[in-house]
C-alpha positions as CSV (number, residue, x, y, z in Angstrom):
1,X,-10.2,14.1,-79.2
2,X,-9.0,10.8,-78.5
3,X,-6.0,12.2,-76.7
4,X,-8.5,14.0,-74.9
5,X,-10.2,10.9,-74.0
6,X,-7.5,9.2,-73.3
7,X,-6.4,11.3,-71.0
8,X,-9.8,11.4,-69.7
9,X,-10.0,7.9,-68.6
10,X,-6.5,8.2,-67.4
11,X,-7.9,10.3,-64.8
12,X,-10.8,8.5,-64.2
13,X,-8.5,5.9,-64.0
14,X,-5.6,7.3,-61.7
15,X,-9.4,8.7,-59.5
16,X,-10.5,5.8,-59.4
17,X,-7.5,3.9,-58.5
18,X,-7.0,6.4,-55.1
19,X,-10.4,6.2,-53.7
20,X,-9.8,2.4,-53.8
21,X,-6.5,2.8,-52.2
22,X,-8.4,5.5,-50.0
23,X,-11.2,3.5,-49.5
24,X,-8.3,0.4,-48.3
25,X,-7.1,3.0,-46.1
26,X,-10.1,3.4,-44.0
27,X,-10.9,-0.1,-44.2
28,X,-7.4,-0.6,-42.8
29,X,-7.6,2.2,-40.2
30,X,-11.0,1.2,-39.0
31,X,-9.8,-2.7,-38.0
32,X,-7.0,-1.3,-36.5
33,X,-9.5,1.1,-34.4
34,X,-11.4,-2.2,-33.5
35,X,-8.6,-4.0,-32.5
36,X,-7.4,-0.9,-30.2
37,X,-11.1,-1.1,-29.3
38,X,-11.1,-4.5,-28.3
39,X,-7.9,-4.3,-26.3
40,X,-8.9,-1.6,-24.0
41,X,-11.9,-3.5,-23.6
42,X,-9.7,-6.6,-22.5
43,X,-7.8,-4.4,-20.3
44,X,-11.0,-2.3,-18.9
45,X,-12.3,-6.2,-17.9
46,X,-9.2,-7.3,-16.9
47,X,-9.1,-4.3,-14.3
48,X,-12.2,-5.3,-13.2
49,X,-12.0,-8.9,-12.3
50,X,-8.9,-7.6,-10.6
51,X,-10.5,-5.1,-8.6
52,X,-13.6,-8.2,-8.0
53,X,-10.6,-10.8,-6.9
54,X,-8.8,-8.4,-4.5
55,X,-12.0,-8.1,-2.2
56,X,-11.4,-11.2,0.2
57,X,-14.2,-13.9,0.3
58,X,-15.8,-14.5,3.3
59,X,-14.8,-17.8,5.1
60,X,-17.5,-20.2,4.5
61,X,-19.4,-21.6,6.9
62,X,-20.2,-25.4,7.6
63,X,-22.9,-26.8,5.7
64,X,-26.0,-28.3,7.1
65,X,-24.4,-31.3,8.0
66,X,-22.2,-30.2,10.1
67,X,-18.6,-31.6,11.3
68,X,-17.2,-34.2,8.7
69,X,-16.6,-37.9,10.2
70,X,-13.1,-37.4,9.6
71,X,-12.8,-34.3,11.5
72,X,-14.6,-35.7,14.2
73,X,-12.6,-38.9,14.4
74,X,-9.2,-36.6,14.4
75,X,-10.8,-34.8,17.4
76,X,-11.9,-37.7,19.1
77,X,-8.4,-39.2,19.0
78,X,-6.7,-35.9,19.7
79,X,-8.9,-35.7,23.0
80,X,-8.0,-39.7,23.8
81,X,-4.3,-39.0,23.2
82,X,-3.9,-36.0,25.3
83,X,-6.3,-37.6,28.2
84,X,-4.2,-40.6,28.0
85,X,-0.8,-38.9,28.6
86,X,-2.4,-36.6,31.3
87,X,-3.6,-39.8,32.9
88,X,0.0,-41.5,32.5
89,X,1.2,-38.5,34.4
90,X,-1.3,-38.1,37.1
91,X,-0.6,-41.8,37.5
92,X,3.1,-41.3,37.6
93,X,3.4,-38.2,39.7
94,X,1.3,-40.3,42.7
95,X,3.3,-43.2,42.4
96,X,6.7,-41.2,42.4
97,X,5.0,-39.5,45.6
98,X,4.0,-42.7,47.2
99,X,7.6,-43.7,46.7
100,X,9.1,-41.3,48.4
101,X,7.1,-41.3,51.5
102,X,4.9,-38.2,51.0
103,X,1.8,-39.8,51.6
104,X,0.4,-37.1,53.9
105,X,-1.0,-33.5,53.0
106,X,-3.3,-32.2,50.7
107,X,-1.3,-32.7,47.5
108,X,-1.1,-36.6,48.3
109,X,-4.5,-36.5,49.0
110,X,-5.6,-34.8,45.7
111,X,-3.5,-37.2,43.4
112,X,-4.6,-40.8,45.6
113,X,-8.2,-39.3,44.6
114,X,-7.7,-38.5,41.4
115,X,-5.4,-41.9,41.2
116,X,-7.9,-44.4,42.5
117,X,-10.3,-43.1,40.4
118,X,-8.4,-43.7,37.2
119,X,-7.4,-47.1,37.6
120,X,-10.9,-48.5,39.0
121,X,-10.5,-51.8,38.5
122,X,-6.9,-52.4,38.4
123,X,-6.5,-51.6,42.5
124,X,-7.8,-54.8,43.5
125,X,-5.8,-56.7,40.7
126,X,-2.7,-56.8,42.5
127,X,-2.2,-58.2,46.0
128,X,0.8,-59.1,48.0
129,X,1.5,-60.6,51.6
130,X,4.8,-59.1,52.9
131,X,5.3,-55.8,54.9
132,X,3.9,-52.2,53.2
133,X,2.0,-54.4,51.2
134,X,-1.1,-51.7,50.7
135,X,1.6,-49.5,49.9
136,X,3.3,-51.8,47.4
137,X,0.0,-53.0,45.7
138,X,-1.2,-49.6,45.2
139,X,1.9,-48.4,43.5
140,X,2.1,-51.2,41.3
141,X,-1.5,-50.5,40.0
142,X,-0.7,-47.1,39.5
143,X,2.5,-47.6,37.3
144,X,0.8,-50.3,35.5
145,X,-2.5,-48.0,35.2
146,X,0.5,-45.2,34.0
147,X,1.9,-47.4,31.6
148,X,-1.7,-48.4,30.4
149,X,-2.6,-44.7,29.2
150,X,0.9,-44.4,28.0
151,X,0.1,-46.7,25.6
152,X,-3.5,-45.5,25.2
153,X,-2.2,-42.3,24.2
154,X,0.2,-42.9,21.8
155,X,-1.9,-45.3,20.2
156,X,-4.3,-43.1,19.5
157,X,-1.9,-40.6,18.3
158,X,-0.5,-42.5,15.9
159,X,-3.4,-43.0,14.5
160,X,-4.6,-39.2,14.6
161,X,-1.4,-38.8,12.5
162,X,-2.4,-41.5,10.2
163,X,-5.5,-39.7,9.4
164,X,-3.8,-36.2,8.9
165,X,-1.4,-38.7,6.0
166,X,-4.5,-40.3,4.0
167,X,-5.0,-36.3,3.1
């Protein structure tokens, strides 16, 4: 009988001994479920915040504030630079024209308007005693008013680029 026991717990033994290895099994194929589990998840989410991403935002809009100072200021000098090299060349087209002698017609007429009232103060600046001197002392304000939003205008360009560096 001891043979027979022996053999008996050999059994129970070798039993024993493959429902652990059985039971490792499991174990082992049920974390290696869970980590398949998990990484579809991953890639389920993944696809999603994809899909969410794609979808362009709408721009946003101002807040209640407004314009910043900084955008305003790189306006304002953008507006001061190109009226000061519109004014250099309104200035500069009615001298030219006064130069040459058209001073009669419409189109004379137009840019002396427009002339006179850009340099204001500048017209009675100037005065000379010789012959043509009305002549002479209005073309000399109107290249030095030219020269004076020439300058203007570059000025304030510079410094419009100097605010687009500080960024």
């Amino acid at each position: 009988m001891a043979d027979e026991e022996r053999a008996q717990r050999k059994r129970e033994a070798a039993e024993a001994k493959s429902a652990r290895k059985r039971d490792a099994a499991q174990v082992k194929l049920a974390r290696k479920q869970d980590a398949a589990d998990a990484k579809a998840t991953r890639k389920r989410e993944a696809a999603a915040e994809k899909l969410v991403d794609d979808v362009p935002e709408p721009p946003s809009l101002p807040g209640p504030r407004g314009i910043s100072r900084r955008r305003a200021l790189w306006l304002l000098t953008g507006a001061i630079g190109v009226l000061g090299m519109l004014g250099s060349l309104v200035l500069a087209v009615g001298a030219l024209l006064l130069a040459l002698g058209n001073d009669s017609g419409t189109l004379y007429s137009a840019v002396s308007w427009t002339c006179d009232a850009l340099i204001g103060p500048l017209r009675d600046l100037f005065s000379f005693s010789v012959a043509n001197s009305e002549d002479k002392e209005t073309l000399v304000a109107w290249g030095v008013g030219a020269l004076i939003y020439l300058v203007v205008g570059m000025f304030a360009q510079i410094y419009q680029r100097s605010l687009v560096s500080d960024d």
